[in-house]
MARBA-83189 format. One record per residue (C-alpha): residue number from 1; residue in three letters; y, z, x. Coordinates in steps of 0.25 Angstrom, whole numbers, always signed. Example, Ala and Ser with C-alpha at 12.3 -4.5 7.8 and 13.67 -1.06 7.14 Angstrom:
REM MARBA-83189
+-------+--------+-------+-------+-------+
! dolum ! drendo !     y !     z !     x !
+-------+--------+-------+-------+-------+
!     1 !    ALA !   -18 !   +31 !   +49 !
!     2 !    SER !    -4 !   +29 !   +55 !
+-------+--------+-------+-------+-------+
***
This chain:
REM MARBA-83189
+-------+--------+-------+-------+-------+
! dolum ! drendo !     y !     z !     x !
+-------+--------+-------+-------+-------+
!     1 !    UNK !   +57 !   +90 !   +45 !
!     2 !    UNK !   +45 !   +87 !   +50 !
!     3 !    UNK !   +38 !   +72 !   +45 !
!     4 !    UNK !   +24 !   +79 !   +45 !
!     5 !    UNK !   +18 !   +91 !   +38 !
!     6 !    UNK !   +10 !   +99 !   +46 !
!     7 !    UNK !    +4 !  +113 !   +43 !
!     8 !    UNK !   +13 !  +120 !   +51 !
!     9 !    UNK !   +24 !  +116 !   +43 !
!    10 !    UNK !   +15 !  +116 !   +31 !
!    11 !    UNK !   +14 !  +130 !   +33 !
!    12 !    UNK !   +27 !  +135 !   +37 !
!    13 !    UNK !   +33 !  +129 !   +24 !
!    14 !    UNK !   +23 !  +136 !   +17 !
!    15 !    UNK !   +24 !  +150 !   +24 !
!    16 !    UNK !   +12 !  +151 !   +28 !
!    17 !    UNK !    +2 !  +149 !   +40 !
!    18 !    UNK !    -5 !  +137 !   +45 !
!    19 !    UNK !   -19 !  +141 !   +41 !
!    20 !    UNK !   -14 !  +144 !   +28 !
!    21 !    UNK !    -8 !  +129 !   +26 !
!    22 !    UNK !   -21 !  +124 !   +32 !
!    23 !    UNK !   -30 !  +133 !   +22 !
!    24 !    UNK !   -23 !  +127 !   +10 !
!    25 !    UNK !   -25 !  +111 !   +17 !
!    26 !    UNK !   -39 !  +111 !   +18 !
!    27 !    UNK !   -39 !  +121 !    +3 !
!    28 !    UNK !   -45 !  +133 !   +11 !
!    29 !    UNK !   -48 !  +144 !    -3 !
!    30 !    UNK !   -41 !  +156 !    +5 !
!    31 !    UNK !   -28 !  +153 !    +2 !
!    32 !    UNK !   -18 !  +160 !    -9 !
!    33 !    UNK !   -14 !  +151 !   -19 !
!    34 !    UNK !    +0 !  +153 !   -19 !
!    35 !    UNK !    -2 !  +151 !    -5 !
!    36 !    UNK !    -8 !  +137 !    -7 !
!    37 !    UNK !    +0 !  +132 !   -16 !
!    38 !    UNK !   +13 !  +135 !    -7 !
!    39 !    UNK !    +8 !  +127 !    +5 !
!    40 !    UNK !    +3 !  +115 !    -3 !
!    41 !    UNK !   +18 !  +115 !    -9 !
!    42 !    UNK !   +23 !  +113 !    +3 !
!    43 !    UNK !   +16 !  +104 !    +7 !
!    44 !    UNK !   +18 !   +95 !    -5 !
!    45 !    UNK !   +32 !   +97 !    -4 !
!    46 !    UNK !   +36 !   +95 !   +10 !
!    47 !    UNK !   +42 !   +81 !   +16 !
!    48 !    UNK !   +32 !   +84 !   +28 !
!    49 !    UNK !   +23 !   +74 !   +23 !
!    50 !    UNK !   +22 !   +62 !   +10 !
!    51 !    UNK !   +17 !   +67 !    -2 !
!    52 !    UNK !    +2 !   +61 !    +0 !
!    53 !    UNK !    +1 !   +69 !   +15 !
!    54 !    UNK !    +5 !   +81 !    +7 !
!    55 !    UNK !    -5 !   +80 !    -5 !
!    56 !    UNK !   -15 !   +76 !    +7 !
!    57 !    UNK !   -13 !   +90 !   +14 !
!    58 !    UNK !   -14 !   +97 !    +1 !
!    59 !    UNK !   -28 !   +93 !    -4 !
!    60 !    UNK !   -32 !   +91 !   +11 !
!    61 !    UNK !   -34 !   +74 !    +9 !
!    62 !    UNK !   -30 !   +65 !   +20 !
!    63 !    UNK !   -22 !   +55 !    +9 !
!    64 !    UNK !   -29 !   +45 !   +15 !
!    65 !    UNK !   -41 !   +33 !   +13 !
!    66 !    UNK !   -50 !   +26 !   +22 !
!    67 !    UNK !   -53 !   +10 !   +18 !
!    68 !    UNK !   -68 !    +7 !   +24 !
!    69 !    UNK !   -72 !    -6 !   +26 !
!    70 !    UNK !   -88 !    -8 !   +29 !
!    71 !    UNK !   -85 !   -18 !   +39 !
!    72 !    UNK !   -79 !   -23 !   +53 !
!    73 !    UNK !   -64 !   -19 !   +55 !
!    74 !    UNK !   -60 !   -33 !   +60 !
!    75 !    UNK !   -67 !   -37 !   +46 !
!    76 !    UNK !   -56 !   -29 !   +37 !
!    77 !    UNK !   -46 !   -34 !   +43 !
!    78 !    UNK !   -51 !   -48 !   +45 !
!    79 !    UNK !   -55 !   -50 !   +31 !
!    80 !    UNK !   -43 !   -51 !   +21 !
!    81 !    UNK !   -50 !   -43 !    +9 !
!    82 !    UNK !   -50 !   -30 !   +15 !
!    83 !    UNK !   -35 !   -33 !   +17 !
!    84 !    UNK !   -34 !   -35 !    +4 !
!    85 !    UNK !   -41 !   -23 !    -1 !
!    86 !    UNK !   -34 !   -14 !   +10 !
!    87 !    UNK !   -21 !   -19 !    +3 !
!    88 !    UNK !   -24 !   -13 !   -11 !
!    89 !    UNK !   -30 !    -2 !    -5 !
!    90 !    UNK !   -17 !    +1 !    +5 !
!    91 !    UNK !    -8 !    -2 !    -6 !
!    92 !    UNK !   -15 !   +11 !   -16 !
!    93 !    UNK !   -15 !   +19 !    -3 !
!    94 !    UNK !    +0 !   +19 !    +1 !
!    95 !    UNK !    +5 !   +20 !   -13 !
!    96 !    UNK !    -4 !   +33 !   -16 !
!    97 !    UNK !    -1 !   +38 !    -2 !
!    98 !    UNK !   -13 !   +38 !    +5 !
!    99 !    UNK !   -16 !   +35 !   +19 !
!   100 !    UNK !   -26 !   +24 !   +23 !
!   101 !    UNK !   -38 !   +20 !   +33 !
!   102 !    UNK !   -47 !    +9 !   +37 !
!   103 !    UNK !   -60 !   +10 !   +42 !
!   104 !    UNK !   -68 !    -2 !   +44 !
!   105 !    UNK !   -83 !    +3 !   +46 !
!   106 !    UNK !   -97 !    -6 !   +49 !
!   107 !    UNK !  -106 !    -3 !   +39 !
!   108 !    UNK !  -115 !    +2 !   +51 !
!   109 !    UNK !  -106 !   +13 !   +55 !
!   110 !    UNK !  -102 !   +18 !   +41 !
!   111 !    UNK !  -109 !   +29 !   +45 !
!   112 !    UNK !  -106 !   +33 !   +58 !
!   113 !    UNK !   -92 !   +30 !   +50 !
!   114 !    UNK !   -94 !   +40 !   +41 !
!   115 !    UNK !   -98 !   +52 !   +50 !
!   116 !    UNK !   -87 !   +49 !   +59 !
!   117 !    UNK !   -75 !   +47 !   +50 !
!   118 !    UNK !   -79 !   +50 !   +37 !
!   119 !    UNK !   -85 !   +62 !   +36 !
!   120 !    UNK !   -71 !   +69 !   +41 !
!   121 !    UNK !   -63 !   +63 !   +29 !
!   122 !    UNK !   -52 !   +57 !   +35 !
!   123 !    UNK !   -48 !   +52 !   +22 !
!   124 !    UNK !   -51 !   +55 !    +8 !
!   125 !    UNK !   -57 !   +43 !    +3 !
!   126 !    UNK !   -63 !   +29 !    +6 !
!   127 !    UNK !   -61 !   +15 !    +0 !
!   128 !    UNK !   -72 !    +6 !    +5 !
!   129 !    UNK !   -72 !    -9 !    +4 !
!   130 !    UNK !   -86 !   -11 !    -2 !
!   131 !    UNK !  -101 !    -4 !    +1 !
!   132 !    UNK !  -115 !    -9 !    +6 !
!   133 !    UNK !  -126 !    -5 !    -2 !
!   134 !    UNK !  -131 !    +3 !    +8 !
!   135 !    UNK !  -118 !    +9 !   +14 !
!   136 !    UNK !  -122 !   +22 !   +20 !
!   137 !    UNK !  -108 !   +26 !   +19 !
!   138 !    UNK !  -107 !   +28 !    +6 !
!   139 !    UNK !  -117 !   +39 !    +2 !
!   140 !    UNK !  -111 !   +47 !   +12 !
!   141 !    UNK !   -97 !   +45 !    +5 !
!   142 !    UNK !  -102 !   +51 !    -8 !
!   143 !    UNK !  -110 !   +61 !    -1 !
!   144 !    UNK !   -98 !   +67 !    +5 !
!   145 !    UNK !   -88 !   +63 !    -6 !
!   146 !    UNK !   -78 !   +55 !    +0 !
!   147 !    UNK !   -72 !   +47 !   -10 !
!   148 !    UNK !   -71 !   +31 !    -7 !
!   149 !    UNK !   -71 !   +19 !   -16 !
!   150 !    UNK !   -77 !    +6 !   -14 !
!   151 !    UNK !   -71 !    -8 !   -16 !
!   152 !    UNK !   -84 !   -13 !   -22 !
!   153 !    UNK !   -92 !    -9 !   -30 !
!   154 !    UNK !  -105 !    -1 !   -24 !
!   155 !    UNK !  -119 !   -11 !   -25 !
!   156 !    UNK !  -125 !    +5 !   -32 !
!   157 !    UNK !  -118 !   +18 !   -31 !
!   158 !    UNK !  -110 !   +21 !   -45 !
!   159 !    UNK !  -103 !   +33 !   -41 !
!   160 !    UNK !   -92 !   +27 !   -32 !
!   161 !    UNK !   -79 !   +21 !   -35 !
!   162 !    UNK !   -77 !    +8 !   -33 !
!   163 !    UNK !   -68 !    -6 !   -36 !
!   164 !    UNK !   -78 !   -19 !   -40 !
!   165 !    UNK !   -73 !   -33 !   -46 !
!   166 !    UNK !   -87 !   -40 !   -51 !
!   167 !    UNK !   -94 !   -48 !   -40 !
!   168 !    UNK !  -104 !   -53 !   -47 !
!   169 !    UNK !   -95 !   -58 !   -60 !
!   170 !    UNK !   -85 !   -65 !   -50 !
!   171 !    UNK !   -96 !   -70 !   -42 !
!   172 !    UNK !  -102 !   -76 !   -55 !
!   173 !    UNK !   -89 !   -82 !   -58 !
!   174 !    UNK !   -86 !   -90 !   -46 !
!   175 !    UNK !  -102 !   -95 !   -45 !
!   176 !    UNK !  -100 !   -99 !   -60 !
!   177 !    UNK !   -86 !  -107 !   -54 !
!   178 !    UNK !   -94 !  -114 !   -46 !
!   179 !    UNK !  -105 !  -118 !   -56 !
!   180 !    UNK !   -95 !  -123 !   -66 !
!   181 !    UNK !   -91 !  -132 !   -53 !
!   182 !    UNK !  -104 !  -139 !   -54 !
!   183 !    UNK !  -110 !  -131 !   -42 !
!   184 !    UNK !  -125 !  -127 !   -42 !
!   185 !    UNK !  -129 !  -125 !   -29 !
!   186 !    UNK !  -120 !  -113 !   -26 !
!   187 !    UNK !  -120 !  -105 !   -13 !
!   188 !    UNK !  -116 !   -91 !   -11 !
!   189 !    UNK !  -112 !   -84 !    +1 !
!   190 !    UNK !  -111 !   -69 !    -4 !
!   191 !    UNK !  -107 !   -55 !    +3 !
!   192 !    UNK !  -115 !   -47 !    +8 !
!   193 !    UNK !  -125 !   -42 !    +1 !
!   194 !    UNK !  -126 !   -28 !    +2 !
!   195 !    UNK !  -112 !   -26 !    -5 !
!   196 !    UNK !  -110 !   -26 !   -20 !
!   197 !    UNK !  -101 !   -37 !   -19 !
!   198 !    UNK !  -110 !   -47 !   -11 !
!   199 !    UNK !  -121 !   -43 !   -18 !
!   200 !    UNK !  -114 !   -46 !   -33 !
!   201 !    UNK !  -107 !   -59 !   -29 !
!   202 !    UNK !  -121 !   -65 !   -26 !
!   203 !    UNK !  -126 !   -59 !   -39 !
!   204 !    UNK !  -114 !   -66 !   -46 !
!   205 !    UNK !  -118 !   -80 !   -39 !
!   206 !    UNK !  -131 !   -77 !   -44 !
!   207 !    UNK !  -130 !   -74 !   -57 !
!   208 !    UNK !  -119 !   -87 !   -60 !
!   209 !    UNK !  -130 !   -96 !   -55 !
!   210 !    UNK !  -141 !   -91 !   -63 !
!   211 !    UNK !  -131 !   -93 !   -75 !
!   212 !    UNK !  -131 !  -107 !   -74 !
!   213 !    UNK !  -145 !  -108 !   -71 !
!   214 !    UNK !  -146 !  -109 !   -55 !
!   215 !    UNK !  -155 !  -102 !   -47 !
!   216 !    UNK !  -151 !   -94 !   -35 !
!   217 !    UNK !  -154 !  -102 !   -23 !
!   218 !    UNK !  -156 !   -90 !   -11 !
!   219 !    UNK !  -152 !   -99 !    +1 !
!   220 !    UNK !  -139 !  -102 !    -6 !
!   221 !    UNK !  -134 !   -85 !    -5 !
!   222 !    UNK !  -129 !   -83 !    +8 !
!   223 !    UNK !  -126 !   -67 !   +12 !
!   224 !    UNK !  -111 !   -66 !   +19 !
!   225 !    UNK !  -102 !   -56 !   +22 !
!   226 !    UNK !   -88 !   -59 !   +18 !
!   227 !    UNK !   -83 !   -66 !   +30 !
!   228 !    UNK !   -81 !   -80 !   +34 !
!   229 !    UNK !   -91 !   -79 !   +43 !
!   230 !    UNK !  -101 !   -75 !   +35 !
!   231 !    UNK !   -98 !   -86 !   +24 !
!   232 !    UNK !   -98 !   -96 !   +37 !
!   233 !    UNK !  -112 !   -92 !   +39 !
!   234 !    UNK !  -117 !   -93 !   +25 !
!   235 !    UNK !  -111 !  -106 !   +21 !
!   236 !    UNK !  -118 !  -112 !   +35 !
!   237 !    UNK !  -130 !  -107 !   +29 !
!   238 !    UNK !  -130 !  -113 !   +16 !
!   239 !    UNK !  -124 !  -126 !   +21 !
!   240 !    UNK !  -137 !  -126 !   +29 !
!   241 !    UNK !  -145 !  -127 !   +17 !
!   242 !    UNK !  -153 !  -140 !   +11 !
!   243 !    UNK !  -145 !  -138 !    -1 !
!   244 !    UNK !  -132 !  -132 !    +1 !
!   245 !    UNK !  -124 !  -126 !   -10 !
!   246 !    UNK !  -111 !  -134 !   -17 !
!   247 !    UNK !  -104 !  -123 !   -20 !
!   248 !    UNK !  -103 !  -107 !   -15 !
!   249 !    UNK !   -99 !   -94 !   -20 !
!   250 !    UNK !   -93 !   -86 !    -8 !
!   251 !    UNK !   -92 !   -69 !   -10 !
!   252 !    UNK !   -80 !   -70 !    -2 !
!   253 !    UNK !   -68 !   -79 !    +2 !
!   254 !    UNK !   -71 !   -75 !   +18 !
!   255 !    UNK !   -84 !   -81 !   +17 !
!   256 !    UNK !   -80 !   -92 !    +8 !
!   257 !    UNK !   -68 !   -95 !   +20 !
!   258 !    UNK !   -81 !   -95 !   +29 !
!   259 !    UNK !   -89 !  -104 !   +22 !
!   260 !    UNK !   -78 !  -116 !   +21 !
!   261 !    UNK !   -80 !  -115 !   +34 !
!   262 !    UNK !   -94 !  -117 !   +36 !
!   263 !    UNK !   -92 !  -128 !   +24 !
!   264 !    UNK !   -81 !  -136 !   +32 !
!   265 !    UNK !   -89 !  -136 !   +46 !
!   266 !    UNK !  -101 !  -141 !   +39 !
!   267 !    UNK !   -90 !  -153 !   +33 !
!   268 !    UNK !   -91 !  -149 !   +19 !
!   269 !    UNK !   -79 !  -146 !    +9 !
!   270 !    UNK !   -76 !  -135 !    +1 !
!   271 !    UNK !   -76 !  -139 !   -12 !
!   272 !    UNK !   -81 !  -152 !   -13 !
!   273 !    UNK !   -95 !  -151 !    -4 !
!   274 !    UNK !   -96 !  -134 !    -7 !
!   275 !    UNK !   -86 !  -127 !   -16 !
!   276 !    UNK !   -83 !  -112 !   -13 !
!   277 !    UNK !   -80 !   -99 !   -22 !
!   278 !    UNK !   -78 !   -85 !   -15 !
!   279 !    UNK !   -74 !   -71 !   -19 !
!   280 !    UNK !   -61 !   -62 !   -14 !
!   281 !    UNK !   -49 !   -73 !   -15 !
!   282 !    UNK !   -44 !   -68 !    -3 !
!   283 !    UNK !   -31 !   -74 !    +3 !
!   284 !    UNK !   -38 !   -84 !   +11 !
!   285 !    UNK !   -46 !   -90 !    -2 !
!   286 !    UNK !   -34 !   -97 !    -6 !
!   287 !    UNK !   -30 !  -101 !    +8 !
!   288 !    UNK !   -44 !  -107 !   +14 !
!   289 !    UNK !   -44 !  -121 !   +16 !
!   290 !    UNK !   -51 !  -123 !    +3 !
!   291 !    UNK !   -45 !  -111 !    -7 !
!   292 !    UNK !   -56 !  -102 !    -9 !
!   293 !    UNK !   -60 !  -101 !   -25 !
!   294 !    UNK !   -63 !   -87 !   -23 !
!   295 !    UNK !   -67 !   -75 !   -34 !
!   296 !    UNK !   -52 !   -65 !   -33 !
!   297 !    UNK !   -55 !   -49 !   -32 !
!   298 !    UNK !   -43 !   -41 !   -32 !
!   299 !    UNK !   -46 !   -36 !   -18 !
!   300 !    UNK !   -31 !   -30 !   -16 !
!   301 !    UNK !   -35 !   -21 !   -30 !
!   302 !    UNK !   -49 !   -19 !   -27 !
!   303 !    UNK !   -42 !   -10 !   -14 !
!   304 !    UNK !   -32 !    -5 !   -24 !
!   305 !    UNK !   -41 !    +1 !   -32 !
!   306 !    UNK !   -51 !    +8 !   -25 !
!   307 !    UNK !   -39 !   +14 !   -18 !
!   308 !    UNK !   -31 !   +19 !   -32 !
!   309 !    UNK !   -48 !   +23 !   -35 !
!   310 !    UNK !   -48 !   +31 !   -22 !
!   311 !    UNK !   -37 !   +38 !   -23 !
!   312 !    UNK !   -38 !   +42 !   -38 !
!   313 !    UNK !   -50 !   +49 !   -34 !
!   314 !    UNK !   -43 !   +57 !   -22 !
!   315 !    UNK !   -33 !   +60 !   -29 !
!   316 !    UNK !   -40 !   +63 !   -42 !
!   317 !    UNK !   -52 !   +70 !   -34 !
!   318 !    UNK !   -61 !   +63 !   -46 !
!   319 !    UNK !   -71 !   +53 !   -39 !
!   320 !    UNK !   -78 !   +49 !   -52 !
!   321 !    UNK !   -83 !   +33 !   -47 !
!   322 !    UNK !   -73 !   +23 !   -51 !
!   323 !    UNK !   -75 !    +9 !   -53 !
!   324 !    UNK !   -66 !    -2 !   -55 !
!   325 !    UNK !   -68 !   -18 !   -55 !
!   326 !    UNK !   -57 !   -28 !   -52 !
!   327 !    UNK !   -57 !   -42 !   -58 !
!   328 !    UNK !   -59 !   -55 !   -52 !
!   329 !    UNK !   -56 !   -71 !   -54 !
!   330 !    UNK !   -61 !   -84 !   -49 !
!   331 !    UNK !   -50 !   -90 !   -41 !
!   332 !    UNK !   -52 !  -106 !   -41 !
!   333 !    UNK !   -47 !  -112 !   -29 !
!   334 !    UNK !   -54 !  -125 !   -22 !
!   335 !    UNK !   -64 !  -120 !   -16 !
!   336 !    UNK !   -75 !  -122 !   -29 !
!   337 !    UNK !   -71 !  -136 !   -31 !
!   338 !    UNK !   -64 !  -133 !   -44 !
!   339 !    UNK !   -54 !  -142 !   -41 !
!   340 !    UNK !   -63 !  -155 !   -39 !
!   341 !    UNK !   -69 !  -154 !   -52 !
!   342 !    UNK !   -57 !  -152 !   -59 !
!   343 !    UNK !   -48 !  -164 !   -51 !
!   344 !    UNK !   -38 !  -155 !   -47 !
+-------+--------+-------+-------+-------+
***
C-alpha cells in the first residue's frame, strides 16, 4: 500500500474520475451529494495519509501555520525568547497535528512579504511575535481574512486576538523594587517604542516615580532594542551624564546583559555603584555574572496560547477576537542590591 494518498488513488477507491475527486477538494457545487460524501469517506478512512492530512484534504486546508517574526533571521535564532515562545508554540502544534513554518521578515519588506507568499495561502493561519504601530502588514491581514494572533497585545486595533501579560503593572513593580531599595535617581533603558510593550514598560517607570513624588528626568530614558548591543549603547549614554542614575530598570534581560557590560568597562559594579532590574527571566538572567533580578513572563505559555487560540478558531471557523493575559513576578536576584541592604 502506498504511504501517500494522491487523487489517483483517491479516486479509484471511490469509483470515480480524477476530476470528480478534484471538484469535491476544492468544494466545487456541481457534484451529487451522495457522490461527495463517498469520496470524502474514503479519504477519511484510508491509512494513505494521518488523520490531520486527511481532514486537510477534505475542507481544502493545508494543516499547517506559519510563526512570523518582524525581525532578522539570525536575530530569532540568536535571541533565546523566540526559542522559548517557538517551544510552546511547536509543542500545541505537534500534539494538534499541524505542520509548521518560520518566517523571519524585516519590517521593510513585510509587504513585498505579503504579495509574494502570503497572498497564495500557503497556510491557514499566522502567529506573530508582536506588531508596530504602524505595521502595514496587518490591515492587509484583516482585509483578506487570514486568521493570525499576535503575542502582544496591539498598541490600537480591538478586533484581533491576542496573548498580553501587563507591561505597564510589572514595569511599576520592579521600579517600585528599586525605590523601596533607596534609589531615586533611576534610569530606564526601554524597548522600542513603537510596540506596545516598549511603550508600556516606560509608562510603568513613569508612573512608579510619579507615586513617590519624583519627576521624570528625560535624559535619564534611553530608547533600546532588546539586544545587548542596544542596552551597551544606552547605558554608555547615561554613564556619560553629569549625574548618572544609581539604579536602572532595563525592558529586557538582553539589554540588561549588555549594560553590565558597559558598567564593568567603565569600572563600576553591579549592585553596589548601579543596581539592575530587567524584564523576561530568560536562562541567561540567572546565569550573568551578577544574577539578573528580572520581571518572569511565561514566555513558553505566551507561544502555547496563541497557538491553542489559533487553532480553536480554524478549526471552530468562529474568529470572534480573543484575548488572554498571562501573569507575571518579580524575580529577586542580586542585581538590585537587595542582598546588601539586607546582610545576606
Amino acid at each position: 500500500m502506498s504511504q501517500s494518498l494522491t487523487i489517483e488513488e483517491i479516486a479509484s477507491l471511490a469509483q470515480v474520475s480524477r476530476s470528480t475527486v478534484s471538484r469535491v477538494l476544492n468544494e466545487h457545487p456541481n457534484v451529487r451529494a451522495s457522490v461527495r460524501e463517498r469520496v470524502l469517506q474514503v479519504i477519511s478512512e484510508q491509512n494513505y495519509a494521518p488523520r490531520a492530512a486527511a481532514r486537510s484534504l477534505a475542507n481544502n486546508r493545508t494543516q499547517s501555520l506559519c510563526f512570523l517574526f518582524p525581525n532578522k533571521t539570525s536575530s530569532v535564532f540568536e535571541d533565546p525568547f523566540f526559542a522559548m515562545l517557538m517551544q510552546g508554540m511547536l509543542e500545541v502544534a505537534n500534539r494538534r497535528g499541524y505542520f509548521v513554518m518560520l518566517s523571519a521578515v524585516a519590517p521593510d519588506m513585510e509587504q513585498d512579504f505579503y504579495r509574494k507568499v502570503l497572498r497564495s495561502r500557503p497556510f491557514d493561519g499566522l502567529i506573530m511575535l508582536a506588531s508596530v504601530e504602524d505595521d502595514p502588514l496587518l490591515p492587509m491581514l484583516l482585509r483578506d481574512r487570514m486568521p493570525f494572533v499576535l503575542c502582544e497585545r496591539h498598541p490600537y486595533l480591538r478586533n484581533v486576538s491576542w496573548i498580553e501579560i501587563d507591561n505597564r503593572e510589572s514595569a511599576r513593580e520592579a521600579v517600585l523594587h528599586l525605590l523601596k531599595l533607596g534609589h531615586r535617581r533611576i534610569g530606564t533603558i526601554t524597548g522600542p517604542l513603537n510596540t506596545s510593550s516598549g511603550v508600556e514598560r516606560r509608562d510603568g517607570y513613569k508612573q512608579a516615580l510619579l507615586e513617590h513624588g519624583i519627576g521624570i528626568a528625560p535624559e535619564l530614558i534611553i530608547e533600546g532594542d532588546y539586544h545587548p548591543d542596544g542596552g551597551f549603547a544606552g547605558m554608555q549614554r547615561l554613564l556619560q551624564l553629569p549625574d548618572p542614575p544609581t539604579a536602572m530598570f532595563i525592558a529586557s534581560d538582553l539589554m540588561a546583559i549588555g549594560a553590565m557590560r558597559a558598567l564593568r568597562a567603565a569600572g563600576l559594579r553591579v549592585p553596589h555603584d548601579t543596581a539592575i532590574v530587567s524584564f523576561d527571566d530568560l536562562p541567561a538572567a540567572r546565569f550573568a555574572d551578577v544574577p539578573l533580578t528580572t520581571v518572569h513572563q511565561p514566555i513558553r505559555d505566551i507561544g502555547l496560547n496563541a497557538t491553542d487560540i489559533l487553532i480553536d478558531q480554524l478549526e471552530q471557523q468562529d474568529f470572534t477576537p480573543t484575548f488572554r493575559r498571562m501573569p507575571t513576578k518579580l524575580i529577586i536576584r542580586d542585581s538590585c542590591g537587595a542582598s546588601l541592604r539586607t546582610g545576606a
